[in-house]
Backbone as a chain_set.jsonl record, in Angstrom:
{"seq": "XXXXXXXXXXXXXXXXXXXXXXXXXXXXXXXXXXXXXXXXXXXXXXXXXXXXXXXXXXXXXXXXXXXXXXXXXXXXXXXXXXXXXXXXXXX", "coords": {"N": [[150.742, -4.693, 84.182], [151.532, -5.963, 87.561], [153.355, -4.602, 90.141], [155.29, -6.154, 92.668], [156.921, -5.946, 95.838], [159.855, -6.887, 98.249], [161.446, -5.98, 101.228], [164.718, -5.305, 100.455], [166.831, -7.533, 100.927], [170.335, -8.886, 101.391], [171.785, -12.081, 101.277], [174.648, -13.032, 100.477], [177.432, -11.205, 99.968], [180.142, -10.845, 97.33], [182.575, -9.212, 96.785], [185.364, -10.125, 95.693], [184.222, -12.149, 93.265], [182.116, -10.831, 92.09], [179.874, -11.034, 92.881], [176.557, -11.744, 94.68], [173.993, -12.945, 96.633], [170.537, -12.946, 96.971], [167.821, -12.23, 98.441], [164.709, -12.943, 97.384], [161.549, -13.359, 97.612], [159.541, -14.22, 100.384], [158.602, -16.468, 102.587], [154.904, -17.646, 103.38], [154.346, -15.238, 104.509], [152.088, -12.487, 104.403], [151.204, -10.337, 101.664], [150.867, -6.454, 100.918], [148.816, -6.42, 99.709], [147.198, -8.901, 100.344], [148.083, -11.473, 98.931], [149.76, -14.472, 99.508], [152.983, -15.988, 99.664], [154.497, -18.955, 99.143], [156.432, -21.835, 99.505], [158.006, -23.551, 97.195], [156.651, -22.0, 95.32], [158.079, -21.203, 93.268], [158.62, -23.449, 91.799], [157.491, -24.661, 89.584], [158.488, -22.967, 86.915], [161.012, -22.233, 87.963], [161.9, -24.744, 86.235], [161.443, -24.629, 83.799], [163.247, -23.705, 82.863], [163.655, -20.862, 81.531], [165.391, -17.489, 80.658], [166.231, -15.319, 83.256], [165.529, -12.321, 84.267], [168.134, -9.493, 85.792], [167.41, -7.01, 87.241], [167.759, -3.475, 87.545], [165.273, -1.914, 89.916], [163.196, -3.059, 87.991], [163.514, -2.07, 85.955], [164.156, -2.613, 82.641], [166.159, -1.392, 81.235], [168.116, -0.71, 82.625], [170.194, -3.133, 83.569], [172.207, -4.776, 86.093], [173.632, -6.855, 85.977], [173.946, -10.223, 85.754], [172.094, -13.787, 86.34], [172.598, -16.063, 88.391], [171.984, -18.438, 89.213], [169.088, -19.515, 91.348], [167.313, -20.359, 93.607], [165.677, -22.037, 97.018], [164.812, -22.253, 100.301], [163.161, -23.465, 103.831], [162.305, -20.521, 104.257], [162.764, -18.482, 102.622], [162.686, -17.577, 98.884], [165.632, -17.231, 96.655], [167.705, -15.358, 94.719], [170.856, -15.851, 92.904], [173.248, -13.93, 91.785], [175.603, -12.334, 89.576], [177.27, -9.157, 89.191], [177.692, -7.3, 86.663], [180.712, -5.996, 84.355], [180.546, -3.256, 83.666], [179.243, -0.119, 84.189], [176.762, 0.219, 85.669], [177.353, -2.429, 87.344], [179.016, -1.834, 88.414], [178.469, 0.072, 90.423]], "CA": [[151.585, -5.561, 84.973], [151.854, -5.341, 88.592], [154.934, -5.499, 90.409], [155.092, -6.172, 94.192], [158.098, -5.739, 96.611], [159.709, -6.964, 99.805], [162.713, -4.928, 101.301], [166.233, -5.8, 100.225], [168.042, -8.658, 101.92], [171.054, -9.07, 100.54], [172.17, -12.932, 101.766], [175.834, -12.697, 100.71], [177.884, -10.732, 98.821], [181.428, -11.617, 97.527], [183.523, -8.176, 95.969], [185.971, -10.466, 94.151], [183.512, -12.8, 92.362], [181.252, -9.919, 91.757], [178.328, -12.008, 92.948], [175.998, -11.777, 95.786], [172.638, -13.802, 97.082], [169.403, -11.472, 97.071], [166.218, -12.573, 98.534], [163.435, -12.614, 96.391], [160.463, -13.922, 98.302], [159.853, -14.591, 101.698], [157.416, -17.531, 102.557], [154.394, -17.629, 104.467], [153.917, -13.66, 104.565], [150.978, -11.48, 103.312], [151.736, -8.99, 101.173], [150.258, -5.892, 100.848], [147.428, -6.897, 98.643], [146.584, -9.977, 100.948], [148.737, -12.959, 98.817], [150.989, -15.097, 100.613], [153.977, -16.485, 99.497], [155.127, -20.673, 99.7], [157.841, -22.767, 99.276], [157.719, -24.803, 95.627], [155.995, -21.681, 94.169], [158.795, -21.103, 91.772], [159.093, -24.472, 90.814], [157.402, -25.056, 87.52], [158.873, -21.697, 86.359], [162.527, -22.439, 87.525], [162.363, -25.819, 85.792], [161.156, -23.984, 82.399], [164.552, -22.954, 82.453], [163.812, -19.454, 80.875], [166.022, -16.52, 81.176], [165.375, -14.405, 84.434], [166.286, -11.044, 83.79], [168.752, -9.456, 87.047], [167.225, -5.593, 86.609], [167.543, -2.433, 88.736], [163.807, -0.895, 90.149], [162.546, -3.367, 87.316], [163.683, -1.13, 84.605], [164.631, -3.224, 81.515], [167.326, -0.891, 80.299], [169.115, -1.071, 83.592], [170.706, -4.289, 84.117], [173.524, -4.36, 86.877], [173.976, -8.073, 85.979], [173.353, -11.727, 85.256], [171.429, -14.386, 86.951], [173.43, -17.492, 87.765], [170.866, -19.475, 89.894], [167.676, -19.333, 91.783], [167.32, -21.884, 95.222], [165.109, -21.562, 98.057], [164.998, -23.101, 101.853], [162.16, -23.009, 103.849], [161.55, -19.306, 104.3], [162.722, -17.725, 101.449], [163.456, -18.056, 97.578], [166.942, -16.676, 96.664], [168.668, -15.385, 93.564], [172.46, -15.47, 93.186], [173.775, -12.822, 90.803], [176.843, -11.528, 88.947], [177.669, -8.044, 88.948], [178.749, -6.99, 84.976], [181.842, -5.012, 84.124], [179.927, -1.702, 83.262], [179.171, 1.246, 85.379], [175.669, -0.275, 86.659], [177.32, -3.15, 87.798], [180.215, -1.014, 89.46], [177.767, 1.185, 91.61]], "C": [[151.632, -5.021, 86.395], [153.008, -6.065, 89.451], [154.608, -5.257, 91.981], [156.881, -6.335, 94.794], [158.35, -6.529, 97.955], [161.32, -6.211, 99.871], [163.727, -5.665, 101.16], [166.494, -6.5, 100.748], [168.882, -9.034, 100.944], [171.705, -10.746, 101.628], [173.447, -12.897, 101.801], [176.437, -12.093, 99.628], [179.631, -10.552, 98.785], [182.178, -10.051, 96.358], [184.312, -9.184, 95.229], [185.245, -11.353, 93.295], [182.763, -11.721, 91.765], [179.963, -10.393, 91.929], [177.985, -11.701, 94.181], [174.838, -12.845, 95.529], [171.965, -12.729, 97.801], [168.392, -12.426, 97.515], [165.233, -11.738, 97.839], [162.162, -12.901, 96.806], [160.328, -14.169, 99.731], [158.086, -15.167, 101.934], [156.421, -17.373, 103.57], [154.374, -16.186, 105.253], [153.137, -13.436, 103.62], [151.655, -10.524, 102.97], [150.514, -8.02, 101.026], [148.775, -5.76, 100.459], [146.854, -8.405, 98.752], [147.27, -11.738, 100.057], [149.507, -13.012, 99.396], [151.916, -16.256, 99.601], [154.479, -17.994, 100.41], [156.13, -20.921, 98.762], [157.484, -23.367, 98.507], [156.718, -23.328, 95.389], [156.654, -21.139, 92.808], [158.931, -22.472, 90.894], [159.149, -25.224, 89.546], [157.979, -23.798, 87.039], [160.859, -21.922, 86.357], [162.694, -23.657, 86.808], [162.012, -25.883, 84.474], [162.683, -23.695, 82.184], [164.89, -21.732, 81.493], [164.957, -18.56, 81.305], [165.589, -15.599, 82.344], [166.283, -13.016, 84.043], [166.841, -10.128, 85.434], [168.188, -7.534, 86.507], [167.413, -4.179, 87.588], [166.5, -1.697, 88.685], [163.335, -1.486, 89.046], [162.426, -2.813, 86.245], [164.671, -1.975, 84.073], [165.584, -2.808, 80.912], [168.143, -0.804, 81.112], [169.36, -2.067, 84.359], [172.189, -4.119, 84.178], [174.196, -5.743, 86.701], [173.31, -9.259, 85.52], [172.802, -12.682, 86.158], [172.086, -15.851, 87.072], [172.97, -18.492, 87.929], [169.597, -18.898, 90.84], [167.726, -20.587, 92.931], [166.066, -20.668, 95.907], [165.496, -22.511, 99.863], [163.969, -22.675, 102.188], [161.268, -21.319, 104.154], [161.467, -18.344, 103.523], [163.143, -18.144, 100.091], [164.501, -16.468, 97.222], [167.383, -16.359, 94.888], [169.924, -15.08, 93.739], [172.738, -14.976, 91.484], [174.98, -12.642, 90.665], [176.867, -10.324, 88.545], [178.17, -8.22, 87.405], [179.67, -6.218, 85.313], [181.813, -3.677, 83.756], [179.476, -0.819, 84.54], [177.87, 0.787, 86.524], [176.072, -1.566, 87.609], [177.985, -2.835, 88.763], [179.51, -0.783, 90.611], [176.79, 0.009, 92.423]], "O": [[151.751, -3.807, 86.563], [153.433, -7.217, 89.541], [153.857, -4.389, 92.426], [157.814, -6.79, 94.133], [157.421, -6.832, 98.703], [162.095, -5.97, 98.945], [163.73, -6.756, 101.73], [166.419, -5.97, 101.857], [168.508, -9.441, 99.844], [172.073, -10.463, 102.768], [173.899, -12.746, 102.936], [176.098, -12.342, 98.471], [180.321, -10.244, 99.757], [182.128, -10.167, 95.133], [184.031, -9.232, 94.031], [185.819, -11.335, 92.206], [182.866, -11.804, 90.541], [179.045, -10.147, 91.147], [178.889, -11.366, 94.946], [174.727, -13.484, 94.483], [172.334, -11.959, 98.688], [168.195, -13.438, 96.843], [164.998, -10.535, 97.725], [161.428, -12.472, 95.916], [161.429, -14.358, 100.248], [156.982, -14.69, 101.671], [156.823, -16.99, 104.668], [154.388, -16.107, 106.481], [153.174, -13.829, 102.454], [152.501, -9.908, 103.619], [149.363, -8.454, 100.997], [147.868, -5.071, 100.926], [146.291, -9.04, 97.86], [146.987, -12.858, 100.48], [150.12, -12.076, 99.91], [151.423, -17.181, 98.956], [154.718, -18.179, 101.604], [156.51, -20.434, 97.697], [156.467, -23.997, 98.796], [155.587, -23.782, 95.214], [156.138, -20.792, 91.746], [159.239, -22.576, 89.707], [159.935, -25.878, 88.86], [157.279, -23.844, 86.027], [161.679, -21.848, 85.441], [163.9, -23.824, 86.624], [162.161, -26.94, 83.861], [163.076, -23.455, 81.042], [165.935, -21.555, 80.868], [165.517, -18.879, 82.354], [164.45, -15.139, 82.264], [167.438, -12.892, 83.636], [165.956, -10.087, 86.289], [168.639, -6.996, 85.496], [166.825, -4.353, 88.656], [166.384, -0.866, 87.784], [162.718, -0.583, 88.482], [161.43, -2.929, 85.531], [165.755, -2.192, 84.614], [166.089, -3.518, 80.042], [169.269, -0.787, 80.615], [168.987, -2.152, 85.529], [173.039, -3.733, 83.375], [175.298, -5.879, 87.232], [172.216, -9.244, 84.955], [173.161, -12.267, 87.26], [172.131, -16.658, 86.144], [173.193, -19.477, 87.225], [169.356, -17.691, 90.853], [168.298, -21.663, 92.756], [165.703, -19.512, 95.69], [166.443, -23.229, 100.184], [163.425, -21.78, 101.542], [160.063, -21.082, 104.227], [160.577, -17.494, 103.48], [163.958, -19.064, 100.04], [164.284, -15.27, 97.407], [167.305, -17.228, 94.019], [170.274, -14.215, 94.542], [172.488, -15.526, 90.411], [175.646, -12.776, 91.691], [176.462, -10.194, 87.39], [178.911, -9.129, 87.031], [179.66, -5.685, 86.423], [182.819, -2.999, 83.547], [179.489, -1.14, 85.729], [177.896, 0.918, 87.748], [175.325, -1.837, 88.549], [177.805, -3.307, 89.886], [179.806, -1.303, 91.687], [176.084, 0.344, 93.374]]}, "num_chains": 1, "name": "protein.A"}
């Protein structure tokens, strides 16, 4: 599996909901390894309506939370998250 990165943007984040908005993509940039990222390329995937898993560093045994939605606009695609009630979600 290979996993690819772009640096943190956190869009907004709300202490009493326990939720923020993370960018996940950013459109119309090369990445390291020469693909580029568009607008509608989640779209058959978010409309599978699978589970997305919310993970920290992509490690499966550390999840800081839940996934409540997925959007984009034109430059980036977005996930909005819920912090859990456990220590990973605390920190």
């Amino acid at each position: 599996m290979e996993h690819k990165s772009i640096p943190f943007e956190l869009k907004d984040l709300n202490f009493g909901s326990r939720s923020a908005i993370i960018a996940h993509a950013v459109y119309n940039n090369i990445d390291r390894v020469g693909d580029i990222s568009t607008k509608g390329m989640f779209n058959k995937s978010w409309a599978e309506k699978k589970k997305i898993d919310f993970l920290f560093n992509h490690d499966t045994k550390q999840i800081p939370g839940n996934v409540l939605r997925t959007f984009e606009d034109d430059e980036k695609a977005y996930t909005e998250v819920k912090f859990g009630n456990w220590t990973l979600g605390d920190d």
